[in-house]
RODO-2510 file (C-alpha; in nm, 4 decimals, decimal comma):
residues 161
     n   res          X          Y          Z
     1     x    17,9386     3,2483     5,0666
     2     x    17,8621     2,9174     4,9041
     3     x    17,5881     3,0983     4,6765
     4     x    17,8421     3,3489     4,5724
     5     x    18,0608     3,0633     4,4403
     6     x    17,8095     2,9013     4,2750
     7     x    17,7076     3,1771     4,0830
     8     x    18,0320     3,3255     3,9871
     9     x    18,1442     2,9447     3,8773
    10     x    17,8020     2,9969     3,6704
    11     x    17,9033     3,3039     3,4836
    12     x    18,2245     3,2276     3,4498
    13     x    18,1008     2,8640     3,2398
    14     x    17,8800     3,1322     3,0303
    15     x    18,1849     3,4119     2,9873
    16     x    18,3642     3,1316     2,8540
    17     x    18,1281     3,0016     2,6231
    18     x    18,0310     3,3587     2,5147
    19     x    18,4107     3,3748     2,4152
    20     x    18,4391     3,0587     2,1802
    21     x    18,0903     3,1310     2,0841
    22     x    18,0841     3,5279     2,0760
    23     x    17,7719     3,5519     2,2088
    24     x    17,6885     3,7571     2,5267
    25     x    17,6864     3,5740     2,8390
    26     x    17,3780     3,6839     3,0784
    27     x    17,2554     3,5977     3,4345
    28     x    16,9468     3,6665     3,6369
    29     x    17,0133     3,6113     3,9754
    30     x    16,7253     3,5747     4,2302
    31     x    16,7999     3,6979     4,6020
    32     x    16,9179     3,4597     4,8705
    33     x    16,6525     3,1786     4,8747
    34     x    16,6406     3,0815     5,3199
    35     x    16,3059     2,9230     5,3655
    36     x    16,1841     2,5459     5,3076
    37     x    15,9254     2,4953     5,0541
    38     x    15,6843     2,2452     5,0984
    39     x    15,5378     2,2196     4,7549
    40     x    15,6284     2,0485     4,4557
    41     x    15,6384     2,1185     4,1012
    42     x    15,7495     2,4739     4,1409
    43     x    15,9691     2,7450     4,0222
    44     x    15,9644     3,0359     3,7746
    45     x    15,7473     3,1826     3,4789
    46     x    16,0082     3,3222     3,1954
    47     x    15,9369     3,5009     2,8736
    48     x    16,1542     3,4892     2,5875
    49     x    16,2680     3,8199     2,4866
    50     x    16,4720     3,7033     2,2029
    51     x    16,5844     3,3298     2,0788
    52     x    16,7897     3,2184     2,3912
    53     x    16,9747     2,9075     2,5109
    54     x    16,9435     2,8194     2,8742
    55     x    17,2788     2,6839     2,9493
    56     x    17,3075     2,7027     3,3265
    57     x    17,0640     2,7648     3,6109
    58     x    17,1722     2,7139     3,9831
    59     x    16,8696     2,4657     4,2038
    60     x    16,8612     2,6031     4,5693
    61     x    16,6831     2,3072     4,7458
    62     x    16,6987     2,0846     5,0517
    63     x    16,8831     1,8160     4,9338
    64     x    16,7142     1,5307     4,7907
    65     x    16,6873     1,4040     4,4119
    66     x    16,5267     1,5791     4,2099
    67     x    16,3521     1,6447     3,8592
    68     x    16,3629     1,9943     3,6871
    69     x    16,1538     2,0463     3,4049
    70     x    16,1162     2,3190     3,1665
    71     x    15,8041     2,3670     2,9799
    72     x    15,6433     2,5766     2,7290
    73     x    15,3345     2,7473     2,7924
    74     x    15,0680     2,6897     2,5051
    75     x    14,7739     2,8162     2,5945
    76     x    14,6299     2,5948     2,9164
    77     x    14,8685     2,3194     2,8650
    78     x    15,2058     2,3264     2,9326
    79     x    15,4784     2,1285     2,6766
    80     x    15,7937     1,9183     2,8194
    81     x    16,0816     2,1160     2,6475
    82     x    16,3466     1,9419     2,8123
    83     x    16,4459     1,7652     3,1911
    84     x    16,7547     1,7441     3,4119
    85     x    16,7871     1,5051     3,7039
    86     x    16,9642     1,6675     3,9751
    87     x    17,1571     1,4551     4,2560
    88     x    17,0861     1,4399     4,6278
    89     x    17,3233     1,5778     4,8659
    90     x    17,3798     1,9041     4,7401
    91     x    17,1499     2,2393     4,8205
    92     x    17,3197     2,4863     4,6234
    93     x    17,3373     2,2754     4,3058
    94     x    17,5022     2,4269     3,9335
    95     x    17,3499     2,2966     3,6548
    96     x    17,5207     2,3710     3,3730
    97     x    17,6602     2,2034     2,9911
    98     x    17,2689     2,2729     2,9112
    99     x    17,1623     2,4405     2,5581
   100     x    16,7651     2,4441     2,6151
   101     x    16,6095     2,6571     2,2907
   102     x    16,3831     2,8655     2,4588
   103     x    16,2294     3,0770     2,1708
   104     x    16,1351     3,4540     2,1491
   105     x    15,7932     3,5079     2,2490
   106     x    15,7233     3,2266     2,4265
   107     x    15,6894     3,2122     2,8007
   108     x    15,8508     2,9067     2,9829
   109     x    15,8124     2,7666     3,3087
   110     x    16,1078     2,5903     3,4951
   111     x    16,0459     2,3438     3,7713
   112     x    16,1071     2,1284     4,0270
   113     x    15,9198     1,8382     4,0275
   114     x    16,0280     1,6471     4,4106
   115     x    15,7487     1,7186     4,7027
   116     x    15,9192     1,9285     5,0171
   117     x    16,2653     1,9691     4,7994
   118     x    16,2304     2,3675     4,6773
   119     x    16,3623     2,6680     4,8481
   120     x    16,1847     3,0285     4,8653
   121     x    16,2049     3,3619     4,9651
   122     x    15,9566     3,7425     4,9472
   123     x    16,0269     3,9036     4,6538
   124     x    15,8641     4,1723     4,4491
   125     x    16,0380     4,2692     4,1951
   126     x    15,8748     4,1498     3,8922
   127     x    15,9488     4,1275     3,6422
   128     x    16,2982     4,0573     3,6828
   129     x    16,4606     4,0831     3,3327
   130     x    16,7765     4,1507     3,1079
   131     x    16,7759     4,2228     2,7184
   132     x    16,6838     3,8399     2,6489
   133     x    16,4729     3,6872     2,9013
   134     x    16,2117     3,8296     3,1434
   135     x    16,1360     3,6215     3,4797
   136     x    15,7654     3,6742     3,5677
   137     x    15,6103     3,5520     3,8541
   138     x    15,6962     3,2377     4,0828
   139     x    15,4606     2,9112     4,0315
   140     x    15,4175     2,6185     4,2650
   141     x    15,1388     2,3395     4,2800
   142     x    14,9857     2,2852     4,6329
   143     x    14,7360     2,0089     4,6320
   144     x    14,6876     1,9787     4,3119
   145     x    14,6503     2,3412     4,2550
   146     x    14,8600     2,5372     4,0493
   147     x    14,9287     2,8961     4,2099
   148     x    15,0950     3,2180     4,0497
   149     x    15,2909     3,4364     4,2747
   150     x    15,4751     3,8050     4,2352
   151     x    15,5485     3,8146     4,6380
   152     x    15,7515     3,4965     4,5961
   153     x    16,1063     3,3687     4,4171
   154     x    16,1506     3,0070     4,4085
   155     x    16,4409     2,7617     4,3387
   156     x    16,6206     2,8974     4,0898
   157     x    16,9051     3,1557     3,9225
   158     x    16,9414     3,1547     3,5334
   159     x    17,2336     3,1666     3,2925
   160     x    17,2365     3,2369     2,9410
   161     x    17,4545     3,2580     2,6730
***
């Protein structure tokens, strides 16, 4: 029930900025995320459909501090686009106020940065998209290893506007 809040509190932040903005207001929500993750540095690969502000995503995690990242893919290396600290204490956490450029064309990954912090679930449904962004695969770093997934959703739920 807590989830449900959460992500009706986010759409309702991105209705209203839609309305002084008029711009549309869009959400990808993952499923329920139940199971621990153990990894670090991990979350979701997102293309860019169109020239897009991320203004709101939603960290499922197991309640310690936190750092979420979102980078740009280019080529091999990945670019720090921007970062959010997120507080302990809370495992359904809103984050929202945000107006991250992400640009069309460009795929993005946004992550979680804290060792044993993430939360996961199966999931193959990829992609996952709406007219402006497309969510691709999960990622996650395990020893130093950086794995793709499409069985997998981790951390996170999206808003746009």
């Amino acid at each position: 029930m807590k989830r449900l809040w959460t992500i009706l509190a986010m759409v309702a932040l991105c209705l209203a900025l839609a309305g002084a903005a008029d711009v549309q207001a869009l959400t990808i929500s993952g499923p329920t995320l139940s199971k621990n993750l153990i990894a670090s540095h991990a979350g979701l690969s997102i293309t860019a459909l169109q020239d897009v502000f991320l203004t709101s995503f939603v960290y499922q995690n197991q309640g310690q501090t936190d750092t979420i990242n979102l980078y740009r893919e280019d080529g091999p290396s990945l670019t720090l686009i921007e970062t959010y600290s997120s507080p302990s204490g809370q495992t359904s956490y809103l984050v929202s106020g945000l107006s991250w450029a992400m640009e069309a064309g460009y795929t993005y990954r946004l992550l979680q940065e804290t060792q044993s912090n993430g939360k996961w679930i199966e999931y193959t449904s990829y992609p996952t998209a709406n007219s402006d962004i497309q969510v691709n695969k999960a990622w996650q770093r395990v020893y130093g290893n950086d794995y793709s997934y499409t069985t997998y959703w981790l951390n996170f739920n999206i808003g746009l506007c």
